[in-house]
N, C-alpha and C positions, 0 to 999 in steps of 0.2 A: 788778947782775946779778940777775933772779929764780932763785929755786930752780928746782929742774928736777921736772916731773911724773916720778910713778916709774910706771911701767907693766909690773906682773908681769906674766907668760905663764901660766895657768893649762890651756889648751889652746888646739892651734891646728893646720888642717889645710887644706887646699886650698879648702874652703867655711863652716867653721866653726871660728870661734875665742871664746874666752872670757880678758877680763883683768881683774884688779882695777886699778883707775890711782885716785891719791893725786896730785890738784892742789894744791900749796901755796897758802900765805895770799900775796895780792900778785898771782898767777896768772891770765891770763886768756884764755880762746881766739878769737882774731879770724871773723867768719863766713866760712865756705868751705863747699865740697860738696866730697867724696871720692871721689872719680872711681873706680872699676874700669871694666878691660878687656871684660870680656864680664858677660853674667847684670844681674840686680835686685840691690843690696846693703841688707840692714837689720839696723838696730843695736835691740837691747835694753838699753836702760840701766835700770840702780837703783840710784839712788843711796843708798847706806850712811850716809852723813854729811854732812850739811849745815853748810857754814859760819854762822858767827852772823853776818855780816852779807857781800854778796855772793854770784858763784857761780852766777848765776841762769841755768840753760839757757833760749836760744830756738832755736827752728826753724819757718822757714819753713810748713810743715806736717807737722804727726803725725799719726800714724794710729792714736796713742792717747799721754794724757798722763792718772796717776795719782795726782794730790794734791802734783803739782810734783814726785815722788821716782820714776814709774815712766814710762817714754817709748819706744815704739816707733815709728821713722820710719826713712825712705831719704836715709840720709847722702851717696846718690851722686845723686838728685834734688833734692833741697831743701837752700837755704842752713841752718848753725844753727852755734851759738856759745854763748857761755859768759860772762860778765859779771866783770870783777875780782874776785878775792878778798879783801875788807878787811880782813875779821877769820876767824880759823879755815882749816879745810882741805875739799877736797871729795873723798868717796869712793865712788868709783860700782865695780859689779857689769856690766861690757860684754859682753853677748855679741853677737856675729855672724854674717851668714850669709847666702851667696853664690846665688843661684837661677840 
């Protein structure tokens, strides 16, 4: 069984949330899109920590990517995922937010 991603709540409100989330080594996210109900959804990611070997975000399209550590895209429009974790952990900075 893998570890379980921890994902604090740092805020979070009807259009705007922010988490820190800590993907374990071995972890990996299959592609999907994240569907909300009404509105545009886009995510901020920064990643904090990068594994030494895996971990590797794709998405279908961004609408901005930072030296592989900073990503702005619509997780409710375009597929994107995440690549095992082989060695090390991955810690991204998530922010949110509902148009």
């Amino acid at each position: 069984m893998l570890a379980r991603v921890r994902n604090k709540v740092l805020f979070t409100s009807k259009r705007v949330s922010a988490y820190l989330v800590t993907y374990p080594n071995q972890h990996k996210v299959m592609n999907h899109i994240d569907p909300v109900p009404n509105g545009r959804y886009y995510k901020f990611n920064i990643v904090l920590k990068q594994p030494k070997i895996g971990g590797v975000f794709h998405c279908q399209k961004c609408i901005m990517n930072f030296f592989g550590r900073i990503y702005l895209f619509r997780p409710d429009k375009y597929e994107h995922s995440v690549t095992r974790i082989e060695q090390g952990k991955r810690v991204l900075l998530s922010l949110s937010l509902i148009i």
